[in-house]
N, C-alpha and C positions, 0 to 999 in steps of 0.2 A: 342654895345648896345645903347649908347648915337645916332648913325646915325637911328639906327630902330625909335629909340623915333621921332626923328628930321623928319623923313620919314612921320609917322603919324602926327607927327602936322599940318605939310606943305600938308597933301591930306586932311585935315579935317581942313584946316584954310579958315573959312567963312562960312562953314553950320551946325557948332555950336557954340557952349560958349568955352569961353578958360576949363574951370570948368570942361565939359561936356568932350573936349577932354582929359585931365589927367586923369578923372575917366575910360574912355576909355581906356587907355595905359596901366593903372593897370589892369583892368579884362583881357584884351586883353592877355598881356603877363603872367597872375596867368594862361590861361586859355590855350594857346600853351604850355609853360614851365610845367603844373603841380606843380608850387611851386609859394609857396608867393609873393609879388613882394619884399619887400624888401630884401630879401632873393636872389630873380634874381639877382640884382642890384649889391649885394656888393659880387656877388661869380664871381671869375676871370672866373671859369668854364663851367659857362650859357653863353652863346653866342649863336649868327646867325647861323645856316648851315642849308643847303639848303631846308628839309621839313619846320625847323620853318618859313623861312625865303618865304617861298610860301604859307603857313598858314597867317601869317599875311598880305602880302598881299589881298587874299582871305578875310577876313574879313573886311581890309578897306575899298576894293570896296563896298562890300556890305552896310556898313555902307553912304559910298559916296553917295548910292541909296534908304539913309535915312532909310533902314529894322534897325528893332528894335535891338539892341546887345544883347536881351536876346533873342531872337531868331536864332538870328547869332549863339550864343553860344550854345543855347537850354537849359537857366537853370536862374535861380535869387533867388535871396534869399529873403525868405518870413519871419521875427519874428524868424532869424537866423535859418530856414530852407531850406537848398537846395532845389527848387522845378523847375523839369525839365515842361519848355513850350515849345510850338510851336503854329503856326497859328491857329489851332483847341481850344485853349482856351486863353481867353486873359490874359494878363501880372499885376501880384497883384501889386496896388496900397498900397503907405505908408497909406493911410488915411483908405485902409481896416485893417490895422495893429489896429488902432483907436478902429476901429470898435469890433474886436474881442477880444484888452484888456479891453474896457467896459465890453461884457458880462462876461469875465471870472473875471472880478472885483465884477461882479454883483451877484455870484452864488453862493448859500446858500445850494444847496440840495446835500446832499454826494455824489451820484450817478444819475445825468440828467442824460433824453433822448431828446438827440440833433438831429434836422434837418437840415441841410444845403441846402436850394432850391436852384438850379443852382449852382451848386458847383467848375465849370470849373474845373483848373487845382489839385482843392481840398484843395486849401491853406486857406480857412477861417477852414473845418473840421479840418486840419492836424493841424496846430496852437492850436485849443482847444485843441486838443486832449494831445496835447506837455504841454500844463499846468493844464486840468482838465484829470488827469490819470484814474480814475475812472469812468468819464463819459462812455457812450454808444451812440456813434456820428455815423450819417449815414448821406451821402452828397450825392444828386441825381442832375441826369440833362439830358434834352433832348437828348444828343448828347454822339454817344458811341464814341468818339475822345475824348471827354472829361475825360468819364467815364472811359476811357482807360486807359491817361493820369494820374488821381487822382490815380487809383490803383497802378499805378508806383513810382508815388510818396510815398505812404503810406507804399511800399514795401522798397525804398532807404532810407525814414525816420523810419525804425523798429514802425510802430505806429499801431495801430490798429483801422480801422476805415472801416467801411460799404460805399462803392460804387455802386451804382444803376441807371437803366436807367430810366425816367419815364417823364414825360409828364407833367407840372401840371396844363398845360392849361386843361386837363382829367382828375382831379384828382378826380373829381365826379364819375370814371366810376369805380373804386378801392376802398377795403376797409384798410385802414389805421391802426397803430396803434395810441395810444396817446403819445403827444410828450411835455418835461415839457422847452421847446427852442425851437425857431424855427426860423433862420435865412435867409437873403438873402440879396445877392447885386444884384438887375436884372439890364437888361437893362434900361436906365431912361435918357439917351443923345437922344434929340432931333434930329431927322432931319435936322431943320433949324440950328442947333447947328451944324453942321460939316465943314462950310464956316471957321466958329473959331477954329477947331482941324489942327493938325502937318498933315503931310504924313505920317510922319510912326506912326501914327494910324490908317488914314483912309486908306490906300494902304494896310497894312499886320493885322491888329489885325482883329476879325470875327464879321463883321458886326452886324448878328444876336444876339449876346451877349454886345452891344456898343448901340444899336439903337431901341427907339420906334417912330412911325409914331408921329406926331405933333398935331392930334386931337386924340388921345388915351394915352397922357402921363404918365396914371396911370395907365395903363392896368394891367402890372403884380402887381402890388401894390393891386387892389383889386383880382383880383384872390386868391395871396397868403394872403389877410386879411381874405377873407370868407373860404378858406382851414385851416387856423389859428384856428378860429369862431369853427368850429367842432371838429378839431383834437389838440390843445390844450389843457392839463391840466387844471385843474380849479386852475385859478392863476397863469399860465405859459404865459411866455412872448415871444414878438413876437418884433424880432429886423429886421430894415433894413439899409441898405446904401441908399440914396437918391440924389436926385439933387438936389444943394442949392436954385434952384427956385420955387421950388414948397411943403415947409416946411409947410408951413399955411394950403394949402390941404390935405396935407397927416394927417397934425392934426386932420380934418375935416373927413378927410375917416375914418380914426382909430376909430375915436369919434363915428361916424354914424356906424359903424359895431360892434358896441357893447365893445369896449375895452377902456380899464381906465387908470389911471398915466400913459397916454400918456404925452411924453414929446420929445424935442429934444435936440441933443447934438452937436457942435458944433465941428470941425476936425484943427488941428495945424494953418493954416490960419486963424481962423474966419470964416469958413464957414458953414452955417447947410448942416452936411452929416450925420449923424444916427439920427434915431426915435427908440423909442421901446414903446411897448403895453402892458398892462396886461390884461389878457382873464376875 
């Protein structure tokens, strides 16, 4: 076991953090083994032969080619929920974690009706759902990879959550119902911003879910404010994830479309990454 660990240090010494490879070795081996690691570690009985021993392999290469290891793997854990990913949706960030212990901090009403716009792999809905039991959560998104993905999710986590495909660039062309939440992390990474992103972001995660043009930076942002505007509750809020560089505008949008204790909140860094609205 000690030569496997020594193996992957030495193919992964120089294209990351020492940090980066330990936490590697741990999922790696929880992830061929089926057992904990420290539990691998100290049982005489877990060892090398020949399937793990071409598994791990296989995954350091791929790591060597900088692909994400929740991909590799196909799974990460979301607010202590398994949530199976792949290239079809991107990979939940700690600072959406943030995001979705504010609203469920924030919630007053026994029974919301929650939206989830762009819901990818479904990990903002399935999370409420894991602490607001009562809610009635539904998470939509252009992409039936996604759409896919989320239902599978929702089915591995026993949770009960609405899955849909829809558009919301069109959401004009649909009738709605009323919703007393209505959340979203859209796309909000700049163009010019990708010179500053890793490889294994811009090589494997999906573009279209990472990226807005650089003269349209609030594209989705007003879309989903004026979809908000009509289909929120009176007195229902409207939360997002944001880009920390553009906090003072989105104040500005929120303001300008009609919504009040607008305010922002700031993510474990110091950085402005949520807003929320009141209709």
């Amino acid at each position: 076991m000690n030569a496997t660990i020594q193996y992957i240090k030495e193919e992964l010494k120089g294209l990351y953090p020492d940090s980066e490879v330990r936490a590697f070795i741990r999922l790696i081996f929880e992830n061929v083994y089926k057992k904990d690691f420290y539990k691998i570690i100290v049982d005489p009985d877990t060892g090398p032969d020949s399937h793990s021993d071409q598994a791990i392999r296989e995954i350091v290469s791929r790591l060597r080619n900088y692909e994400p290891v929740q991909y590799i793997l196909g799974e990460t854990v979301f607010y202590d929920l398994k949530i199976i990913v792949n290239p079809g949706v991107l990979i939940p960030r700690p600072e959406t974690e943030e995001l979705v212990q504010w609203i469920v901090d924030s919630v007053k009403l026994p029974s919301p009706n929650i939206l989830d716009i762009g819901t990818g792999s479904g990990c903002i809905a399935l999370s409420m759902k894991r602490f607001l039991n009562n809610a009635n959560i539904s998470g939509m998104d252009y992409s039936e990879v996604a759409i896919q993905t989320a239902r599978l999710n929702a089915r591995n986590n026993n949770l009960d959550v609405s899955f849909f495909c829809s558009d919301i660039k069109l959401w004009n062309l649909t009738d709605w119902q009323n919703y007393d939440i209505i959340v979203s992390n859209p796309p909000y990474v700049l163009e010019k911003e990708k010179r500053e992103m890793s490889d294994n972001v811009l090589k494997f995660e999906p573009e279209d879910a990472l990226f807005v043009t650089d003269d349209e930076p609030l594209e989705f942002y007003y879309i989903i404010a004026r979809f908000a505007r009509k289909y929120l509750s009176p007195e229902g809020w409207l939360y997002f994830e944001i880009n920390e560089s553009f906090g003072n505008e989105l104040v500005q949008l929120m303001s300008d479309e009609g919504f009040k204790n607008v305010e922002i909140k700031k993510d474990i860094n110091g950085k402005d990454r949520m807003l929320r609205g009141q209709k």
